[in-house]
N, C-alpha and C positions, 0 to 999 in steps of 0.2 A: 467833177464827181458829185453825185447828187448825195446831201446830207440820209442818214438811214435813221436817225431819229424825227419824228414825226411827230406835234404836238397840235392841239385843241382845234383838233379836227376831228370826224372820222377817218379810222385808217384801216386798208383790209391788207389780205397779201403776205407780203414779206414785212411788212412794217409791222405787222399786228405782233403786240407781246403774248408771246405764249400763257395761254389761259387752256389749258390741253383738260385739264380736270374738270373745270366748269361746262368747259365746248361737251364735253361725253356725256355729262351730267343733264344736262338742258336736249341732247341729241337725242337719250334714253329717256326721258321724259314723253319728248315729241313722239318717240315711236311705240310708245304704251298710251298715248292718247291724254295724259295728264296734261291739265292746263298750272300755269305757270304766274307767280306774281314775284318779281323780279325787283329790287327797290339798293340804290346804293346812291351816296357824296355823287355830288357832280362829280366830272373830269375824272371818273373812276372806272369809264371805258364800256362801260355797259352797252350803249349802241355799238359799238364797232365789233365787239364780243356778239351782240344776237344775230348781227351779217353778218358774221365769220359762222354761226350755226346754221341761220338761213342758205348759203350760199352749199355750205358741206349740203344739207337733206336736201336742197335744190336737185344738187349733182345726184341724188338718192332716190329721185322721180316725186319728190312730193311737191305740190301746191306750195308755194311762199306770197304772201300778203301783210305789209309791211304800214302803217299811218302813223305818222308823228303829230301829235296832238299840241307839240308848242305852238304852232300859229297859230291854231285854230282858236277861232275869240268867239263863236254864235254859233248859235247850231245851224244856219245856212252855210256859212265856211265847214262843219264839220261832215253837211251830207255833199258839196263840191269834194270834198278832198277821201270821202270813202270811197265815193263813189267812182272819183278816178283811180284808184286803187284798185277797186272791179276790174276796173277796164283795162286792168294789168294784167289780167289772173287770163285773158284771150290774146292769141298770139295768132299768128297767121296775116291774110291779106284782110286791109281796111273795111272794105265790105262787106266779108262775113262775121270780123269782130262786129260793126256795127249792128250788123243782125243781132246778134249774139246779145248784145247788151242791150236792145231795143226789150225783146226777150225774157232777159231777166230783172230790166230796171223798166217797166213800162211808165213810170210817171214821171221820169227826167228823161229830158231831149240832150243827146248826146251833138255835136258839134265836133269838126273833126279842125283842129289848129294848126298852123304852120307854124316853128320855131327856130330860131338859129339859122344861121351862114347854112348848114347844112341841110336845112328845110326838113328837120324833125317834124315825126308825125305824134302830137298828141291829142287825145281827146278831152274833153270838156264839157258839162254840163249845164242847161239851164233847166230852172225850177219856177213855179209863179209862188213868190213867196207868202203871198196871203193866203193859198191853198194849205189845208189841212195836212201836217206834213206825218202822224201817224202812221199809215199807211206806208208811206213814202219809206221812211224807217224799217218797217216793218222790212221792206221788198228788200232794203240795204243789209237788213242785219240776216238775213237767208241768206247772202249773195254766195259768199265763202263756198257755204256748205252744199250748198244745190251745184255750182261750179266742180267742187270735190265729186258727186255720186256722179253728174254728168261725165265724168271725164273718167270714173273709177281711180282715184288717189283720195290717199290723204293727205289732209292739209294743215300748214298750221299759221296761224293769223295772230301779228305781235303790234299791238298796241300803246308807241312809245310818248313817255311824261304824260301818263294816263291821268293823274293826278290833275290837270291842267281843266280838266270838264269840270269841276269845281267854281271856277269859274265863270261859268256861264250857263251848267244845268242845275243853278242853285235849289229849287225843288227835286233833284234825281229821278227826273221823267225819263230822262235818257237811261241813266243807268240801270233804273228796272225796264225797260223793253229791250236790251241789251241782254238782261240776264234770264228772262223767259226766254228768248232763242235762242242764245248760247247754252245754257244749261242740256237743251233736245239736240246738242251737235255729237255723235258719238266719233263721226269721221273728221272733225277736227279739234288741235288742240289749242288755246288763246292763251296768249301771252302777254302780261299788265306789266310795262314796268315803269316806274315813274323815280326822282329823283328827291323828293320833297319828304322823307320818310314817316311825319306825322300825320299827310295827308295821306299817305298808301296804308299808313295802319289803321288812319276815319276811314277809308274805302272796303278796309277787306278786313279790318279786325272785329270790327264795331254790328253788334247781332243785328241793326236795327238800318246796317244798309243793304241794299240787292245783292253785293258780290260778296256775302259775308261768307267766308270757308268754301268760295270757288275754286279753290286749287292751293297746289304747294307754294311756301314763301322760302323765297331764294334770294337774300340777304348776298349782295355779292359785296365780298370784301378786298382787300390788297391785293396783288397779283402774290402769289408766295414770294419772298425772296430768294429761293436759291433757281428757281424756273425765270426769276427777274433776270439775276443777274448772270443767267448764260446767256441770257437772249439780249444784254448790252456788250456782254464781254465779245460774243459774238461779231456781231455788230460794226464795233470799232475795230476788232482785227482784220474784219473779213475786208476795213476798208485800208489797211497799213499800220492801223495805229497799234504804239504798244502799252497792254494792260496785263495787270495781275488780278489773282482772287481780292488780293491789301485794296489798290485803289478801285476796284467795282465794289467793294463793302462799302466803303467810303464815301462813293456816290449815294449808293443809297441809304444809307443811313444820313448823309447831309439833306436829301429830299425825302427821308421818313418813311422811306418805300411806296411812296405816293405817286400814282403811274403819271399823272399828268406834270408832276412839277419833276418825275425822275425822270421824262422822256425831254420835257424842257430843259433841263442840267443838262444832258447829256447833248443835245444840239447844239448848244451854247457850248460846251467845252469842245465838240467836233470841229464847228468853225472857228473857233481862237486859239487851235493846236493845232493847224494843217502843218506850217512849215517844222515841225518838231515829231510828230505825231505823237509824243508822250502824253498823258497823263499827270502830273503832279498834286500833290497839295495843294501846295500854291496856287495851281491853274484851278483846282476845285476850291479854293476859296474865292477866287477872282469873280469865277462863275456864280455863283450864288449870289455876291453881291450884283451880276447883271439882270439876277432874277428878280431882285427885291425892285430895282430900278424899274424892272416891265410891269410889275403888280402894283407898283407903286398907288399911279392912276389909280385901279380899281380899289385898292384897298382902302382908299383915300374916299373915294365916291363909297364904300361903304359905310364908314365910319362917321358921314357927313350926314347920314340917314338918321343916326342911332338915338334915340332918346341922351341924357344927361346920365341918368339913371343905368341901361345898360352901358353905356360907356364905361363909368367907374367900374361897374361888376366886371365886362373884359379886362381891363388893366388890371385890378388885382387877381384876377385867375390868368393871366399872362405872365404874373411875377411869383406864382405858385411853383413849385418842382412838383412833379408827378399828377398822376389822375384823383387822385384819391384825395381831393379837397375836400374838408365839411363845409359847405359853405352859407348853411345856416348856424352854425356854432358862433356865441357868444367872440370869442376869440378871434374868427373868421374876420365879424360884421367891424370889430370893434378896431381891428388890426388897418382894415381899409377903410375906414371910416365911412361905412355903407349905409347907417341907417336902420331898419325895422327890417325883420325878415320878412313882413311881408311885404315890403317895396324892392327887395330881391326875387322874388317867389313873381311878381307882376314882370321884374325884367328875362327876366328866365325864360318863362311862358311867351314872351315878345321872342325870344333870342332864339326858341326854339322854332317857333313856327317861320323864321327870319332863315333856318338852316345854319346858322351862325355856330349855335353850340347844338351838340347831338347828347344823349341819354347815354351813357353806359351804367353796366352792370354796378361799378362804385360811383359812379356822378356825374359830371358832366365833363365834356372837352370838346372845344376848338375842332369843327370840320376840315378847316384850312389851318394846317400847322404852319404855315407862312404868313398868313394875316397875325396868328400868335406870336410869331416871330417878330412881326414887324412893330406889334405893340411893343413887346419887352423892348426894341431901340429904340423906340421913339418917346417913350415912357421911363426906360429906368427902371 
């Protein structure tokens, strides 16, 4: 029997944790034509969430066009990888797609590739990279929308760890020719959503870049817990096992209600209670400690990154209770023997833009409640 919990992956289907509120939310967006900036924690599901909306308006007749911007490192890799996205958006026989895109991309030669045991058909682009690639952009950032009127649909184009062009469109050449076209799309709606949240709010908060107040921000937060925990309790009945409301609270409140380390918990307790099918304490404290054991590695390769400086500041905000640290107060600095607040104010600003610790409305806290976890043991 195949395990029904499913972790740090994308997942669609029957695996995907009910996010029913967001899905309508982001669905009714797309079909009013609003463009969309989307920004959450890693591992907090967000890809597997916009293909669970893409795939629903798919089935609805609309256009879907999809590009993930983590690999992309130059803007040669980013006009190969839109542009085979293009070449998604034409379906039918090989030949007339290639018209098709001939067409619409007249400066890149399309190349048609063999792939797999099964002799997948994809296509692929060549560019002469010292040619002036303006233009070339230009024909890229139409493609969407001319595809849309051509076919009469609307469309909508989601742009994922948008954040990532940072890195390599250091002047925002890309970004403002991006937003002269997109701005004139009325028949489609674009979709930003990136995971790094200081750099989505330099991208779309900040008056003085292209995409300033391009569309609604859509902050996606925990999965609720009471939609969490039918869709675990589910889950493990539907495969023998036996739970209560007591121990599904219990799971998630031990992973914080955190979809990726509560989807982790719970495959880990799936496979170490087959022969029982229960649930216990016990078995959910055993599990946890199998979780600390898998993060270890990473947490460990995090930690080996961190200045002297931030190090001290996590540990003593690991051995704080609650959110509501001062942690420029006299008493704070003098308590962890930190130092000058402004040699906290420099670790911070590291820590932040590191994704380490996030803003809240009272001060800061720990992205990964299990990295916080792992200091208070290791530390005391």
């Amino acid at each position: 029997m195949e395990n029904p919990f499913v972790y740090g992956k994308v997942v669609r289907g029957k695996y995907f944790a009910d996010r029913e509120a967001e899905i309508a939310e982001l669905i009714n967006d797309i079909a009013s034509g609003q463009n969309v900036i989307v920004f959450s924690p890693r591992r907090y599901g967000k890809t597997s969430l916009i293909l669970e909306v893409l795939d629903r308006v798919k089935a609805e007749g609309l256009l879907t066009f999809y590009l993930d911007l983590f690999k992309v490192t130059s803007q040669e890799t980013f006009i190969a990888a839109y542009a085979k996205e293009v070449a998604r958006l034409h379906g039918g026989r090989i030949q007339n797609m290639l018209k098709k895109i001939r067409d619409l991309l007249p400066r890149l030669v399309p190349k048609v590739v063999m792939k797999g045991e099964k002799v997948d058909v994809e296509v692929e682009f060549e560019f002469d990279p010292s040619a002036d690639k303006a233009s070339l952009l230009d024909d890229l950032f139409e493609a969407v929308a001319t595809v849309s009127l051509g076919q009469g649909k609307k469309a909508v184009a989601v742009f994922d760890e948008f954040q990532e062009i940072t890195s390599w469109d250091a002047k925002g050449q890309i970004e403002r020719q991006m937003r002269t076209h997109f701005q004139m799309h009325e028949n489609v709606s674009y979709i930003f959503m990136g995971s790094k949240r200081h750099l989505m709010q330099e991208l779309f908060r900040n008056k003085n870049r292209p995409f300033y107040r391009f569309g609604k921000h859509f902050p996606l937060e925990k999965i609720p817990e009471d939609e969490f925990a039918k869709f675990i309790q589910t889950r493990f009945e539907e495969t023998g096992f036996q739970t209560g409301p007591d121990v599904i609270r219990e799971i998630l409140q031990a992973a914080d209600d955190h979809p990726y380390y509560t989807q982790l918990l719970c495959h880990i307790l799936w496979d170490r209670n087959q022969q029982e099918k229960i649930i216990t304490k016990e078995s959910i404290t055993a599990a946890l400690q199998e979780v600390f054991m898998r993060e270890a590695h990473a947490f460990q390769g995090l930690w080996d990154m961190l200045t002297l400086k931030a190090r001290q500041l996590l540990v003593a905000l690991a051995k704080e209770e609650g959110p509501q640290v001062q942690l420029f107060s006299s008493d704070f600095l003098r308590k962890h023997n930190l130092g000058s607040a402004s040699s906290v104010q420099r670790a911070i600003t590291r820590l932040l833009e590191e994704e380490v610790l996030e803003k809240t409305d009272g001060g800061y806290q720990f992205t990964d409640v299990f990295f916080r976890r792992w200091l208070r043991e290791a530390f005391g």
